[in-house]
C-alpha angles and dihedrals in degrees: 000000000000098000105086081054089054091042096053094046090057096044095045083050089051098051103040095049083062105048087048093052081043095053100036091067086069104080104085088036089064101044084048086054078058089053107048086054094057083050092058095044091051091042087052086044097057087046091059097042090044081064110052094037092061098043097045119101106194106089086212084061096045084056097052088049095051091049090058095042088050086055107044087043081057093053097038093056084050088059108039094054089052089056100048088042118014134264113286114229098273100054087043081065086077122073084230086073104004095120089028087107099138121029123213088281097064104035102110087217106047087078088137090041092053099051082045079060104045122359096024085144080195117136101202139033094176126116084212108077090195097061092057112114132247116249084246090061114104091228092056106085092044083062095039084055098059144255098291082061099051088054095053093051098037089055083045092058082049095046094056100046090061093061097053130100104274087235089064092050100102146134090262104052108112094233090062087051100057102049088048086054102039105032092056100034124041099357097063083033082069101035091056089045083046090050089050095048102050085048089052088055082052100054097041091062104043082038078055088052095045084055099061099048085060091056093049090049086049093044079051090058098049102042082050086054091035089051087042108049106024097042120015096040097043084045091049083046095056095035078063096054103050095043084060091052093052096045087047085054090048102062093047089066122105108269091232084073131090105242086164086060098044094051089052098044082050092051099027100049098150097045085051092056104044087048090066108041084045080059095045095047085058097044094058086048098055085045091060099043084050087056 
């Protein structure tokens, strides 16, 4: 009777030792998820003040802009090779990467994530077909190399016009072109592709999990059928039967015995015996006092 109960514990133990080792690997994939996001928001950040760096005609204000834009472009590569590689030991000192152990290159299971990153061999991110490039357009083998090359590049573009004259820095200069085409376009085109996919990962592995514990509620059920129909109803059948062939036995004993004091002594095994060691025990008294 007690084999479906040992057969539940170990397959809850089972079970839930794997959805624990599952779960627990998590942990780096979701403070990368923080990460990323920071990564969006900085990437957004550089575009605007692109922008207003490259229309704005005071030259204090220029200054102001490019300082900014120094700064951002400094946090943003912080965050983006995390991201790619994991936090060292000093910036996981910080909340912001404290559980960034392992970036998108080293996760066993980001195997999508990591071709969007460095071998995509994709040509377009754009929702609009028509804006892809031709293979003969000079921007068309940064996107075909991934988006880890089109970051590099595109930090790169942003490198280099801040090191530029602030009287060159204009709406035409190719570098801010280029970081008004691409960083808008294909380049947040990738990073979004790159985001779905990393939750997906996620997902997968907490919708793995749920799975299990499916299987383990419907292990639960069988081995409760199992306990109810092939042990407890076949034990209550032959208890049955048995008590039908005692009482059968009973009434073909003679009627001068007690069939009422043979049934208790049977049931009642320890009262029985107490009650006659508790008459023994008085006898032997009232024989000595006799003596």
């Amino acid at each position: 009777l007690l084999g479906p109960f040992v057969a539940w514990m170990i397959f809850v133990i089972a079970i839930r030792a794997s959805c624990y080792s599952m779960v627990s690997t998590t942990d780096a994939p979701i403070a990368i998820t923080n990460v990323i996001s920071a990564v969006q928001g900085y990437h957004q950040r550089l575009i605007f003040l692109t922008l207003s760096l490259a229309s704005s005609s005071d030259s204090v204000t220029k200054q102001a802009y490019v300082d900014e834009l120094s700064e951002q472009l400094s946090l943003m590569q912080v965050e983006w090779y995390v991201a790619l590689y994991g936090a060292n030991s000093t910036q996981r000192e910080t909340k912001h990467f404290q559980l960034a152990s392992k970036g998108l290159a080293f996760l066993s299971g980001e195997t999508a994530a990591r071709k969007l990153l460095f071998q995509s061999g994709a040509a377009c991110y754009m929702e609009n077909a028509s804006l892809c490039y031709a293979p003969d357009n000079p921007y068309y083998q940064i996107v075909y190399n991934g988006l880890n090359f089109m970051m590099e590049h595109l930090m790169l573009e942003i490198s280099e016009l801040l090191q530029m004259p602030l009287s060159n820095i204009t709406l035409n200069n190719s570098n801010v072109v280029y970081i008004l085409t691409e960083g808008p376009g294909n380049t947040e085109g990738a990073i979004q592709k790159m985001v779905g996919l990393h939750l997906a990962y996620i997902t997968d592995i907490y919708n793995k999990v749920a799975a299990m514990y499916k299987v383990l509620f419907a292990i639960a059920w069988v081995l409760c059928l199992s306990f109810i129909f092939l042990l407890v109803r076949p034990y209550l059948s032959r208890s049955k039967v048995e008590l039908q062939r005692v009482a059968e036995t009973l009434t073909q004993l003679p009627s001068e015995v007690g069939v009422e004091g043979l049934v208790m002594k049977v049931m009642t095994p320890g009262r029985e015996m107490k009650r006659k060691k508790a008459t023994g025990d008085g006898g032997g008294g009232g024989g000595a006092g006799a003596s």
